[in-house]
N, CA, C and O of each residue as an XYZ file, in Angstrom:
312
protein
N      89.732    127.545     99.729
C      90.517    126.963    100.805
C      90.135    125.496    100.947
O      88.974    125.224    101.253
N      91.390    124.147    100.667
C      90.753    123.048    100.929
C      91.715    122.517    102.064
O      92.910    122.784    102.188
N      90.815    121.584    102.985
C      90.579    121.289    104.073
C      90.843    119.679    103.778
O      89.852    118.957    103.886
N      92.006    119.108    103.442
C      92.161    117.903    103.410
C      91.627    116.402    104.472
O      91.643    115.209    104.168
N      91.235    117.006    105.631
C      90.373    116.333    106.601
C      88.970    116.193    106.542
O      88.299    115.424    107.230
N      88.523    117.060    105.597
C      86.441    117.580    105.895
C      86.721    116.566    104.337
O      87.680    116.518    103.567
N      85.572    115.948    104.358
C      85.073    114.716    103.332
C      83.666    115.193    102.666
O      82.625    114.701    103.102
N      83.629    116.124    101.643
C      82.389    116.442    101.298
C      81.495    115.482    100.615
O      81.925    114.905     99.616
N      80.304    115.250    101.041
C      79.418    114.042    100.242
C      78.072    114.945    100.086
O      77.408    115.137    101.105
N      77.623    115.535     98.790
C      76.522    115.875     98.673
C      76.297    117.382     99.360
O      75.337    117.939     99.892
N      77.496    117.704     99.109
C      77.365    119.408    100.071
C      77.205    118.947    101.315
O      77.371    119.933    102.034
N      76.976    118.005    101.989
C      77.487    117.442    103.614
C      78.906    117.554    103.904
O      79.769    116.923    103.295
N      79.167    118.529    105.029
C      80.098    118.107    105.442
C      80.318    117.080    106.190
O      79.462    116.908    107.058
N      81.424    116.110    106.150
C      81.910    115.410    107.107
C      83.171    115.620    107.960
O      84.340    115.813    107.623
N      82.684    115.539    108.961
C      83.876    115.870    110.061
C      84.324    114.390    110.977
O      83.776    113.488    111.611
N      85.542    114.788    110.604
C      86.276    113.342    111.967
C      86.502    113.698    113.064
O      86.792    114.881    113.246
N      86.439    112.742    114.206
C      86.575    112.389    115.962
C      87.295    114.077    115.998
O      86.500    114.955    116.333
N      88.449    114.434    115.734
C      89.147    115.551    115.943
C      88.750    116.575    115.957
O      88.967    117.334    116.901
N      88.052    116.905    114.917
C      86.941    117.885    114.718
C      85.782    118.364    115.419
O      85.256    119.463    115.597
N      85.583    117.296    115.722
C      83.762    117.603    116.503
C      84.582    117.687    117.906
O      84.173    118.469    118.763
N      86.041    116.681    118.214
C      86.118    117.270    119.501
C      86.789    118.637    119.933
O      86.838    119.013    121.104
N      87.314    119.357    118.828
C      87.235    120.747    119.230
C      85.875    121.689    118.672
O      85.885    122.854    119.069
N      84.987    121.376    117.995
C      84.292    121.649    117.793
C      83.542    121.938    119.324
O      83.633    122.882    120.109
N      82.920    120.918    119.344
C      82.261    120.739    121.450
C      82.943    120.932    122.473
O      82.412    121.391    123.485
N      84.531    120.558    122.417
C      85.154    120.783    123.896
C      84.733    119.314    124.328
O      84.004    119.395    125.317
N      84.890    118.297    124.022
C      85.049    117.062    124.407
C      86.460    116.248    123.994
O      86.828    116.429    122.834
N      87.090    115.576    124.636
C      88.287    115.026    124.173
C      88.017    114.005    123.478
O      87.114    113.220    123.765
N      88.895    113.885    122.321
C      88.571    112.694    120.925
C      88.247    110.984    122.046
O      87.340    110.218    121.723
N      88.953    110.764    123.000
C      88.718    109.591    124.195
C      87.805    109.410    124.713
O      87.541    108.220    124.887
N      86.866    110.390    125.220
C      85.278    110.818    125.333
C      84.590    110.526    124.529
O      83.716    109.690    124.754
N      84.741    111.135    123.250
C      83.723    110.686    121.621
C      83.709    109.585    121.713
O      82.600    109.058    121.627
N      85.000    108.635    121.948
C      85.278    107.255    121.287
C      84.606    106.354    122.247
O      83.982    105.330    121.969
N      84.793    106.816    123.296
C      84.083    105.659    124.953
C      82.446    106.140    124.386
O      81.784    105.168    124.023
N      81.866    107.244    124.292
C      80.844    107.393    123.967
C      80.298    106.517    123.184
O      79.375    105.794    123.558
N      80.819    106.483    121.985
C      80.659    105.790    120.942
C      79.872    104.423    120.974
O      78.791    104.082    120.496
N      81.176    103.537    121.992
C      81.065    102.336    122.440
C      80.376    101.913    123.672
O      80.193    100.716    123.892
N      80.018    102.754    124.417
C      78.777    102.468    125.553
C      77.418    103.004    125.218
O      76.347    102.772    125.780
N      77.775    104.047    123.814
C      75.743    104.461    123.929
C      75.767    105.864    124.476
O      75.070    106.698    123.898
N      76.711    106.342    125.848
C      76.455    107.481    126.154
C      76.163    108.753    125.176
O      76.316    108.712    123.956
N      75.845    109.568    125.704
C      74.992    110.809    124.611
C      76.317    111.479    124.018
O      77.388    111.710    124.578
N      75.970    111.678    122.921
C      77.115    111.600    122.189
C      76.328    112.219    120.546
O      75.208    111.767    120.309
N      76.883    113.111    119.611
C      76.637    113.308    118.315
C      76.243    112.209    117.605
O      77.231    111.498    117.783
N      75.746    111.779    117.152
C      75.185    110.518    116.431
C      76.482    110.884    114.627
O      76.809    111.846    113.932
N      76.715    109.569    114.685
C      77.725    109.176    113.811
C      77.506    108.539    112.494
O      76.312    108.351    112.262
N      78.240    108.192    111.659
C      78.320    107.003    110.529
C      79.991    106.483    110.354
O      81.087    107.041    110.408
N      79.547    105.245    110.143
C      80.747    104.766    109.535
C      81.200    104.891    108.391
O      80.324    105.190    107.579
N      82.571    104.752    107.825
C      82.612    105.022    106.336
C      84.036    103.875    106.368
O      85.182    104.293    106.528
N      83.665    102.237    106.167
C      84.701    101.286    106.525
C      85.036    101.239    107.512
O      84.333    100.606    108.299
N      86.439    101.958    108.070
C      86.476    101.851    109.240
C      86.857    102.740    110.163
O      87.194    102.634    111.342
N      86.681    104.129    109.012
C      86.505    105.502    109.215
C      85.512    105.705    110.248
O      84.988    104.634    110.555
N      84.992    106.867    111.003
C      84.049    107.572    111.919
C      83.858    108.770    111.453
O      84.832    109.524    111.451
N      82.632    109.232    110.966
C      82.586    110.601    110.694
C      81.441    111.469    111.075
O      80.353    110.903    111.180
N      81.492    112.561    111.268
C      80.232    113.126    111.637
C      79.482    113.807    111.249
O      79.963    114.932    111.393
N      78.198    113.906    110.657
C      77.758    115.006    110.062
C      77.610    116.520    110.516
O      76.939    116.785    111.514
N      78.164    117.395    109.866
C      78.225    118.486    110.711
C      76.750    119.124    110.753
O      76.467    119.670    111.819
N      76.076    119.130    110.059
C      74.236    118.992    110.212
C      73.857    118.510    111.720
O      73.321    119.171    112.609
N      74.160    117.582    111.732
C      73.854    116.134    112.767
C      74.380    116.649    114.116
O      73.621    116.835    115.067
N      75.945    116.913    114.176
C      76.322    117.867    115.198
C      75.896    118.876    115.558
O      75.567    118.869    116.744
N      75.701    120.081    114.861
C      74.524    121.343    115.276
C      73.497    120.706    115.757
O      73.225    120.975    116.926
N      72.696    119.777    115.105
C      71.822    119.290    115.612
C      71.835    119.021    116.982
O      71.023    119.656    117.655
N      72.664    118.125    117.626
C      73.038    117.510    119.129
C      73.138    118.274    120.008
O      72.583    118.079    121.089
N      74.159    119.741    119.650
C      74.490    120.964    120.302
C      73.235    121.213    120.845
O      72.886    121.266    122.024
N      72.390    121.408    119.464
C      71.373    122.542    119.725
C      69.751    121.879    120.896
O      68.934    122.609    121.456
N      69.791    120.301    120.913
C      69.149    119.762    121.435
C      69.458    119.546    122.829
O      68.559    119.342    123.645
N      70.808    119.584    123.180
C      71.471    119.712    124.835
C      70.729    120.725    125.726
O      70.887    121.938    125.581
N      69.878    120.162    126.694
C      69.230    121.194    127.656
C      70.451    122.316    127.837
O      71.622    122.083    127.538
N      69.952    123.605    128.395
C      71.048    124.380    128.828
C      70.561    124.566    130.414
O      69.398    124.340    130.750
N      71.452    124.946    131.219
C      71.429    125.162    132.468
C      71.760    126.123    132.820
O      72.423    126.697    131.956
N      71.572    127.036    134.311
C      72.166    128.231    134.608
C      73.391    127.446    136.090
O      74.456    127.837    136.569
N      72.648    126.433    136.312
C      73.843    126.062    137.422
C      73.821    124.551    137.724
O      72.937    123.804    137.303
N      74.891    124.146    138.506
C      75.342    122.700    138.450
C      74.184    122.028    139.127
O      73.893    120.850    138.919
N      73.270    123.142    140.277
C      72.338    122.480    140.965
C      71.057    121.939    140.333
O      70.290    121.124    140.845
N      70.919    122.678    138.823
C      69.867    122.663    138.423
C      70.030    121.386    137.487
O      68.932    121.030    137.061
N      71.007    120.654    137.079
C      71.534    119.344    136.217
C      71.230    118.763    137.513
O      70.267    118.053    137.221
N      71.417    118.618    138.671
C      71.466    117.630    139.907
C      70.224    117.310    140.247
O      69.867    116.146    140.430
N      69.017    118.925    140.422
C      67.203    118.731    140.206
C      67.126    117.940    139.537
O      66.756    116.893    140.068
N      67.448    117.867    137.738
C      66.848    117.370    137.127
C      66.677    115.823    136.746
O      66.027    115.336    135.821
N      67.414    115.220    137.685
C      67.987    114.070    137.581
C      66.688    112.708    138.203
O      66.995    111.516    138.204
């Protein structure tokens, strides 16, 4: 099955803005403001003037996101 969007480099997948944002449940406008202020966000590469993401790199981010049981406990931690 090929996937004309995923950019394989080295058995890496690469995934674009679209991807990771259904991937996470973030809107591709979110990724992109992210991007450009720094906010926490999947860590990226450029490819010209492409954006892509490592899907390694993404699990990675997922898996490093504190988890919470409630909104009060993100508000403690602040």
């Amino acid at each position: 099955m090929k996937n004309d969007n995923v950019i394989q480099l080295n058995s890496e997948r690469l995934l674009n803005v679209k991807q990771v944002s259904e991937m996470i449940g973030l809107q591709v406008g979110t990724l992109n403001r992210a991007r450009l202020t720094g906010a926490p966000s999947p860590p990226f590469c450029k490819i010209g003037s492409s954006v892509r993401y490592r899907l390694s790199s993404v699990l990675r981010w997922i898996e490093s996101q504190e988890e919470h049981n409630s909104t009060s406990e993100v508000s403690a931690s602040k």
